[in-house]
MDTraj code that builds the backbone (N, CA, C; nanometers):
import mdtraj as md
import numpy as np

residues = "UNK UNK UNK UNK UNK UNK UNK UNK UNK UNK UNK UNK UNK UNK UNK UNK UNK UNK UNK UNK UNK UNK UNK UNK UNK UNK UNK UNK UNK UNK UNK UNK UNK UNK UNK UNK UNK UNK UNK UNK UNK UNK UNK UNK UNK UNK UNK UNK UNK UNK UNK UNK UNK UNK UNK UNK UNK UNK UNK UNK UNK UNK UNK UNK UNK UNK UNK UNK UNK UNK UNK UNK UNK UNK UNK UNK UNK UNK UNK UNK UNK UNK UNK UNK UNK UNK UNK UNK UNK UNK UNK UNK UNK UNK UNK UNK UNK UNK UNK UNK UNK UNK UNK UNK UNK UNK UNK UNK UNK UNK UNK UNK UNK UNK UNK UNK UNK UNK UNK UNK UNK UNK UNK UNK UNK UNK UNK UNK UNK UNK UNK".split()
xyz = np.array([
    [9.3484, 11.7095, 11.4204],
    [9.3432, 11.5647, 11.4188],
    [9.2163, 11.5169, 11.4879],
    [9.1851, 11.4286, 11.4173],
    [9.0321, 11.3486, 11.4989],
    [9.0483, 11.2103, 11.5580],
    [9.1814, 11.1503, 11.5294],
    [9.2159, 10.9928, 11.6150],
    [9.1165, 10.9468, 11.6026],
    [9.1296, 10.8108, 11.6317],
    [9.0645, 10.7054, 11.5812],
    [8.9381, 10.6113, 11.6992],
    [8.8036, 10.6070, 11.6777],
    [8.7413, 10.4962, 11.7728],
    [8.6623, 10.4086, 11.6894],
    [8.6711, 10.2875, 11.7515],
    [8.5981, 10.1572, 11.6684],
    [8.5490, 10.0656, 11.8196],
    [8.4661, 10.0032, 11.7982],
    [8.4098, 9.8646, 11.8703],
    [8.4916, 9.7757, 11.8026],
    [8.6573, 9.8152, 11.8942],
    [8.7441, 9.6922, 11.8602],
    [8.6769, 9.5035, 11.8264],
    [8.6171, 9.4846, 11.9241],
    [8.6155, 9.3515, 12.0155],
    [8.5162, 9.3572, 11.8569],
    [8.3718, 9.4016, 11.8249],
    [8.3205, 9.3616, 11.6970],
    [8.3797, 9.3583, 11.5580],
    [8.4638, 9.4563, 11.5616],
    [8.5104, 9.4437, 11.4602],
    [8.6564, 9.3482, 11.4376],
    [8.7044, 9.3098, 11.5214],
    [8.7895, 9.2137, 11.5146],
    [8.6905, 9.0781, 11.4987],
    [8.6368, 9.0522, 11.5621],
    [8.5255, 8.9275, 11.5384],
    [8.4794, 8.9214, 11.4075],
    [8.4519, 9.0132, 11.3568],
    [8.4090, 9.0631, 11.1971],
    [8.4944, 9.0102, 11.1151],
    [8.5782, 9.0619, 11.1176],
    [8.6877, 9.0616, 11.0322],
    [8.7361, 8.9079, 10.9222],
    [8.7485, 8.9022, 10.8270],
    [8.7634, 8.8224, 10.7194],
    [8.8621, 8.8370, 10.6561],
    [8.9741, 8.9255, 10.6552],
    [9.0828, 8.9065, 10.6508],
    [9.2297, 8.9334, 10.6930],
    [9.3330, 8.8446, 10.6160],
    [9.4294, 8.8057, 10.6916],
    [9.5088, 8.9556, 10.7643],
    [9.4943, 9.0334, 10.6938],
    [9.5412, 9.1692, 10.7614],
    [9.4834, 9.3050, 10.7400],
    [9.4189, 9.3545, 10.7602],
    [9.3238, 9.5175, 10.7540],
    [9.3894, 9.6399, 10.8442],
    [9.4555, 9.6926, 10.7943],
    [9.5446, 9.8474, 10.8652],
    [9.4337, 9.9292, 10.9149],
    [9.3573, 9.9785, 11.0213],
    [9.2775, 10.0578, 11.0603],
    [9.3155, 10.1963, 11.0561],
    [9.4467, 10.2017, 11.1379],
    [9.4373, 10.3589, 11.1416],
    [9.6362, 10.3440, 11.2061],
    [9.6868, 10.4297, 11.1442],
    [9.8080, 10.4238, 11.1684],
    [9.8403, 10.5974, 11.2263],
    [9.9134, 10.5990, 11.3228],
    [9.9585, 10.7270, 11.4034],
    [10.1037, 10.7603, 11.3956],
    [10.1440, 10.8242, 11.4177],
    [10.3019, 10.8637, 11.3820],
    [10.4027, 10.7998, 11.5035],
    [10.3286, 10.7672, 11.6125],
    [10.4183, 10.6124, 11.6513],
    [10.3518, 10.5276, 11.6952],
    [10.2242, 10.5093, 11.6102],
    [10.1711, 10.3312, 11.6760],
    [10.0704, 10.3267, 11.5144],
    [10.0346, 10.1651, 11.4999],
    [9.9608, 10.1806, 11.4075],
    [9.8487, 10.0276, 11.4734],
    [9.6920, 10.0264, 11.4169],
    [9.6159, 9.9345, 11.4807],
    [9.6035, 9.8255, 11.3599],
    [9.5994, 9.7559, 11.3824],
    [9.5960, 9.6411, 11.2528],
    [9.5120, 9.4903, 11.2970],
    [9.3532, 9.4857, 11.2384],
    [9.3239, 9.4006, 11.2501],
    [9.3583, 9.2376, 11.1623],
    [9.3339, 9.1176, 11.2532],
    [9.4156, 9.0238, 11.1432],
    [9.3224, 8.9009, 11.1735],
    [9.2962, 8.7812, 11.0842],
    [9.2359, 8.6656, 11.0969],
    [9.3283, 8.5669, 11.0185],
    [9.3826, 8.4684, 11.1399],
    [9.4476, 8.3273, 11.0938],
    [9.3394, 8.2125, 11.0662],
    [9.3938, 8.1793, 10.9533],
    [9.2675, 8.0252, 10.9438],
    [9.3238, 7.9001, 11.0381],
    [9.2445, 7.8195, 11.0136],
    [9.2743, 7.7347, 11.1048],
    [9.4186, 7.6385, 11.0509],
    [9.5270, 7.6616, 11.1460],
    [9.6431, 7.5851, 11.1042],
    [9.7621, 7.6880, 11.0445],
    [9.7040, 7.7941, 11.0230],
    [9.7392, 7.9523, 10.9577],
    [9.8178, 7.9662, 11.0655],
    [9.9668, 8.0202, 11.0194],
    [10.0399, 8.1097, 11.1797],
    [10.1253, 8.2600, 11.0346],
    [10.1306, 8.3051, 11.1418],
    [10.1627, 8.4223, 11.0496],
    [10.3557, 8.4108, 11.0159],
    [10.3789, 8.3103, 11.0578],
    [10.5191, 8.2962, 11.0097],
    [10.6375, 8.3422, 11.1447],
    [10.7498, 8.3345, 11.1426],
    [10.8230, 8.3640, 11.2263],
    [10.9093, 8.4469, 11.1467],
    [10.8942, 8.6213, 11.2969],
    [10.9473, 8.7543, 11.2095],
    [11.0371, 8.7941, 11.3466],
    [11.0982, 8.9052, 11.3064],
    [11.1649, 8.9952, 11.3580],
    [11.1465, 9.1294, 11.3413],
    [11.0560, 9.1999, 11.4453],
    [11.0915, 9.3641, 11.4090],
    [11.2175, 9.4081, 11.5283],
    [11.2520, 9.4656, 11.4226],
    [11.4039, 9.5414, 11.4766],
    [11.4004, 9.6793, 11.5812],
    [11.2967, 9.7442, 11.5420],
    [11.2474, 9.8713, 11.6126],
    [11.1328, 9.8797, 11.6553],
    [11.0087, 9.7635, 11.6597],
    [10.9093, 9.7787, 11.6651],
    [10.8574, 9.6628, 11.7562],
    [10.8222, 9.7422, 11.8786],
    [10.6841, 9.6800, 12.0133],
    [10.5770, 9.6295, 11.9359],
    [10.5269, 9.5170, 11.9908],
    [10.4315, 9.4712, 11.9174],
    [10.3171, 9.4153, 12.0508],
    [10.2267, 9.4744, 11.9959],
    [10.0943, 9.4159, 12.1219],
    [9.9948, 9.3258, 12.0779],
    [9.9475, 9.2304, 12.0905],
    [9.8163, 9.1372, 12.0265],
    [9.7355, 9.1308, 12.1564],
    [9.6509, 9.1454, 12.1212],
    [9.5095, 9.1025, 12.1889],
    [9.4040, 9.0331, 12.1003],
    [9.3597, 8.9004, 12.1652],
    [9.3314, 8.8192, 12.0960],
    [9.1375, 8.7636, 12.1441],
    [9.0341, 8.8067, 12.0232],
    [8.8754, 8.8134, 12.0446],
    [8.8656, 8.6577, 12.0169],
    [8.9425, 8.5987, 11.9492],
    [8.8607, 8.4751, 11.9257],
    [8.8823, 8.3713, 11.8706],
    [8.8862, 8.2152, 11.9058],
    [8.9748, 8.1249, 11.8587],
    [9.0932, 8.1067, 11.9493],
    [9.1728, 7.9381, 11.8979],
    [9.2671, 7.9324, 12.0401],
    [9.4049, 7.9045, 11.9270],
    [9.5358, 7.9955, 11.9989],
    [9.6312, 7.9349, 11.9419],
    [9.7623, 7.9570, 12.0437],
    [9.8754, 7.9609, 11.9261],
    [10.0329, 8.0033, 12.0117],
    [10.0727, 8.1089, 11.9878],
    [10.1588, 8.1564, 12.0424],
    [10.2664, 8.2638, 12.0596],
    [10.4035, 8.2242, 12.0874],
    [10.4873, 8.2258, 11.9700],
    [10.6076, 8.1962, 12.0537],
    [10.6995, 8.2958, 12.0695],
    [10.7876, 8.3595, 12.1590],
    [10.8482, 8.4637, 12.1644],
    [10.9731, 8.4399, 12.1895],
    [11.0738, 8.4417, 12.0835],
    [11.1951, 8.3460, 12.1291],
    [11.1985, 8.2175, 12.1695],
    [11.2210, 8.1462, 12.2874],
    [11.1806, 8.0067, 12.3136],
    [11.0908, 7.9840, 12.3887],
    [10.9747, 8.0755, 12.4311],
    [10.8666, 8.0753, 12.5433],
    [10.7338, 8.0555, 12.4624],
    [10.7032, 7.9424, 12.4586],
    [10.5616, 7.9695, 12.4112],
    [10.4400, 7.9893, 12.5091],
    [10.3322, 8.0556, 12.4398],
    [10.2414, 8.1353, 12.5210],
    [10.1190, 8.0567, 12.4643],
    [10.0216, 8.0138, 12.5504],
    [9.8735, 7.9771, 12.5002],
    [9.7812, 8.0839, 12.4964],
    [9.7166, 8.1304, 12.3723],
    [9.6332, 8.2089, 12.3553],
    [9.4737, 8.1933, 12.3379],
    [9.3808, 8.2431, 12.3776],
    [9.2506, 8.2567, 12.3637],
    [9.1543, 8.3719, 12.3883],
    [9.0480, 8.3966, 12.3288],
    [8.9683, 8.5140, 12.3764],
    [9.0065, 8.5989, 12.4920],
    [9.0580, 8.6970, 12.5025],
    [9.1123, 8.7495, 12.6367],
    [9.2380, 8.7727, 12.6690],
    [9.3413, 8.6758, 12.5694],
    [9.4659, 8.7086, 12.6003],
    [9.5304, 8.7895, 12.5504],
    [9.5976, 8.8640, 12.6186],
    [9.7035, 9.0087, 12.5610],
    [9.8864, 8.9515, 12.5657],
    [9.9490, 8.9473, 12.4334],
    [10.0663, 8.9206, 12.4907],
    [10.1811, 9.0615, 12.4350],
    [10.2889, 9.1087, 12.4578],
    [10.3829, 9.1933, 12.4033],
    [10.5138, 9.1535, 12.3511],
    [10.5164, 9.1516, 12.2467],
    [10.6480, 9.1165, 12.2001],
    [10.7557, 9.2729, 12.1766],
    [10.8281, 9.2272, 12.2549],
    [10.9446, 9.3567, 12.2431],
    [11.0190, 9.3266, 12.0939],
    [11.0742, 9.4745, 12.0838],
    [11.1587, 9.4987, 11.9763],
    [11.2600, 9.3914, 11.9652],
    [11.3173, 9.3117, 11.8424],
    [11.4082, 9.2216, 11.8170],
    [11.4160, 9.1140, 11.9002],
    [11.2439, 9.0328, 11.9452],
    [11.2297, 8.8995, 11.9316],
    [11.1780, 8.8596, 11.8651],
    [11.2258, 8.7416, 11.8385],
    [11.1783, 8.6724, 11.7149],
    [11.0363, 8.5963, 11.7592],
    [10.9431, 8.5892, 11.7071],
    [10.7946, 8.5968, 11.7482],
    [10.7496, 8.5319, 11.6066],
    [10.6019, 8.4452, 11.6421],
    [10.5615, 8.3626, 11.5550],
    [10.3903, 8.3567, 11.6458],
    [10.2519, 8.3925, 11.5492],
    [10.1610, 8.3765, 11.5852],
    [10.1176, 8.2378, 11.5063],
    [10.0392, 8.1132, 11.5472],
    [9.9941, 7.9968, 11.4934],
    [9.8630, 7.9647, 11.5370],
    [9.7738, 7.9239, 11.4692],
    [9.6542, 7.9550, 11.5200],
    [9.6127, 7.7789, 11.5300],
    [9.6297, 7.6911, 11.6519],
    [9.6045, 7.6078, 11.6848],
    [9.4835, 7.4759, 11.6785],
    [9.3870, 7.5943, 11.6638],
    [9.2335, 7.5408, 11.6775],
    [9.1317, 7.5226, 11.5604],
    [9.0313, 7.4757, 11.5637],
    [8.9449, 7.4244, 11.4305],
    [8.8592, 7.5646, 11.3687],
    [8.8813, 7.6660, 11.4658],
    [8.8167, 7.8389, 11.3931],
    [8.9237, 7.9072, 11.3774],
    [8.8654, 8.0029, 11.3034],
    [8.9553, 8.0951, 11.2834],
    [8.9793, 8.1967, 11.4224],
    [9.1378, 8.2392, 11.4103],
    [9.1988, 8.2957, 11.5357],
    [9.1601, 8.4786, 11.4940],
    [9.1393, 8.5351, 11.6029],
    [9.1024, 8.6532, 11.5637],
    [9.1851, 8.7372, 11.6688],
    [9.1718, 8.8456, 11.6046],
    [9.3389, 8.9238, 11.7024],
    [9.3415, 9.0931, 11.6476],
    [9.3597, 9.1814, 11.7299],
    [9.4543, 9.2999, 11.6930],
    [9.5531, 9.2972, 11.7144],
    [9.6354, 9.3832, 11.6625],
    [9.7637, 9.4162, 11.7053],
    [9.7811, 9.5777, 11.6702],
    [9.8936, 9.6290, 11.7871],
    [9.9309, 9.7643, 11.7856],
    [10.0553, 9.7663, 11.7607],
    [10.1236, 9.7956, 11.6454],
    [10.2610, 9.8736, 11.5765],
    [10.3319, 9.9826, 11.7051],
    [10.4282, 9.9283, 11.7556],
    [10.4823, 10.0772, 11.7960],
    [10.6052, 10.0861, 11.7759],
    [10.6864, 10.1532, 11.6457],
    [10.5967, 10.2348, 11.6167],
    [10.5546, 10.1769, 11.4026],
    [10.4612, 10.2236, 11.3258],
    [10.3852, 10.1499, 11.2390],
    [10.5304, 10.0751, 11.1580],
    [10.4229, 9.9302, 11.0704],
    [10.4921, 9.8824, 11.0751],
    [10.4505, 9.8646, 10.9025],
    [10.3439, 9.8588, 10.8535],
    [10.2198, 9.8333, 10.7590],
    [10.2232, 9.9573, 10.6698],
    [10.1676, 10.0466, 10.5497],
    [10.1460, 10.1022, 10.5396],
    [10.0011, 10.0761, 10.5139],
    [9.9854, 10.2688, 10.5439],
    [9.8606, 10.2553, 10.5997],
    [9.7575, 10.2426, 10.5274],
    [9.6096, 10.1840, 10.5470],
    [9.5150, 10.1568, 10.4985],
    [9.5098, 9.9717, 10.4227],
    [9.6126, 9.9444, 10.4235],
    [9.6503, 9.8033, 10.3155],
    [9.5450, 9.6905, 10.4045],
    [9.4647, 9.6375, 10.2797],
    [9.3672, 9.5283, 10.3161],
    [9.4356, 9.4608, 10.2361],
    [9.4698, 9.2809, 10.2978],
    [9.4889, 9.1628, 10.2478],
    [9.3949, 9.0818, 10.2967],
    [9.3811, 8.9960, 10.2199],
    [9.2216, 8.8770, 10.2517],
    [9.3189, 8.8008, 10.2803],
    [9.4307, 8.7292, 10.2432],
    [9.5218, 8.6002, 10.2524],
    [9.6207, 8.6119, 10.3181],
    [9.6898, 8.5859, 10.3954],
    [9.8235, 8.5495, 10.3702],
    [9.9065, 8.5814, 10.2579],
    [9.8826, 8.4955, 10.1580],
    [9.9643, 8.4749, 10.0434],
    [9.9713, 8.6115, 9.9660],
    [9.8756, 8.6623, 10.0072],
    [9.8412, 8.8202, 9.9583],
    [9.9252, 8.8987, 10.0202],
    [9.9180, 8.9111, 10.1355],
    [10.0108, 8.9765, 10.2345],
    [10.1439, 8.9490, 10.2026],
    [10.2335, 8.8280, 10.1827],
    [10.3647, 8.8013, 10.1646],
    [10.3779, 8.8499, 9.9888],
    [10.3383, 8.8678, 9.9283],
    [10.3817, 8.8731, 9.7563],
    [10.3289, 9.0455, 9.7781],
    [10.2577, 9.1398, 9.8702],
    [10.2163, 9.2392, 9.8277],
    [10.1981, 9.2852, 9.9726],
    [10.2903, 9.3076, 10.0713],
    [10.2427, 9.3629, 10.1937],
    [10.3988, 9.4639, 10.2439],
    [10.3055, 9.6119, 10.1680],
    [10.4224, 9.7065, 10.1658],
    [10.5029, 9.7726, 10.3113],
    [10.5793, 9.7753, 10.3454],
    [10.5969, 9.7843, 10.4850],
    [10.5423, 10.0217, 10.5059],
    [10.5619, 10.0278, 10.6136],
    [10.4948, 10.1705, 10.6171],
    [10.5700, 10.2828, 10.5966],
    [10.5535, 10.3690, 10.4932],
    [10.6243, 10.4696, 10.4556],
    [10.6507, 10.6099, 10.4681],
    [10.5676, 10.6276, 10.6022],
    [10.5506, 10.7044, 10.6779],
    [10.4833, 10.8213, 10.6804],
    [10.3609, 10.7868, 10.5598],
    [10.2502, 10.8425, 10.6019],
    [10.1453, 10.7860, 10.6417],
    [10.0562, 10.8853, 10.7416],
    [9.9921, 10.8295, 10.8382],
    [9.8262, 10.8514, 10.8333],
    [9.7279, 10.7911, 10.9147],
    [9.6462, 10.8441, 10.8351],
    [9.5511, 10.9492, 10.8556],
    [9.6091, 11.0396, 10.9509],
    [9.5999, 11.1813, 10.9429],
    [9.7110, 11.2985, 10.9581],
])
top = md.Topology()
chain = top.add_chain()
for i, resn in enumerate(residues, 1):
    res = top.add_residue(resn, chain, resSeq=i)
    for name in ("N", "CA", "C"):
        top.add_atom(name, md.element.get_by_symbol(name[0]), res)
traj = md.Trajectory(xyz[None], top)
């Protein structure tokens, strides 16, 4: 195995769309993502799956159950397994963010530019990985 390194912080800044799978591991997977402005990624539930965001750029929310969280360049938040969680991207740029699967959640490699792309065609992970 050769695991994975990137200049997170550039390439999240980079990034142009709504969800890009980097590299998925047999219990975590990295997934870069860009909300447009007013864009929230919806309100989900993973049942088995830790969820980490760290967030390069743009200002928005987090809500985690009934706690909402203010986000901006710098902020890291964790959503545990089976809360219900909602990212919204508040501000006039686009919100820029990773997130870490633990364990994957995506299958691996899947680029969506949209949203709308992602919900009509965003296969969940089937447990291969991508080494």
């Amino acid at each position: 195995m050769k695991g994975f390194r990137s200049e997170i912080e550039r390439e999240t800044r980079e990034n142009t769309n709504f969800r890009k799978v980097l590299y998925t591991g047999k219990h975590s997977q990295l997934v870069l993502m860009r909300l447009l402005p007013g864009e929230e990624i919806g309100l989900e539930t993973h049942t088995d799956t830790d969820q980490f965001f760290r967030f390069e750029s743009g200002m928005g929310i987090v809500i985690i159950d009934d706690t909402e969280h203010q986000v901006e360049d710098g902020t890291a938040i964790v959503v545990p397994a089976g809360a219900k969680h909602n990212v919204i991207n508040t501000g006039a740029t686009d919100l820029k963010l990773y997130t870490i699967y633990s364990p994957a959640h995506h299958k691996d490699g899947i680029v969506r530019a949209t949203k709308e792309e992602a919900v009509t065609n965003g296969p969940e992970f089937d447990g291969v990985t991508t080494e």
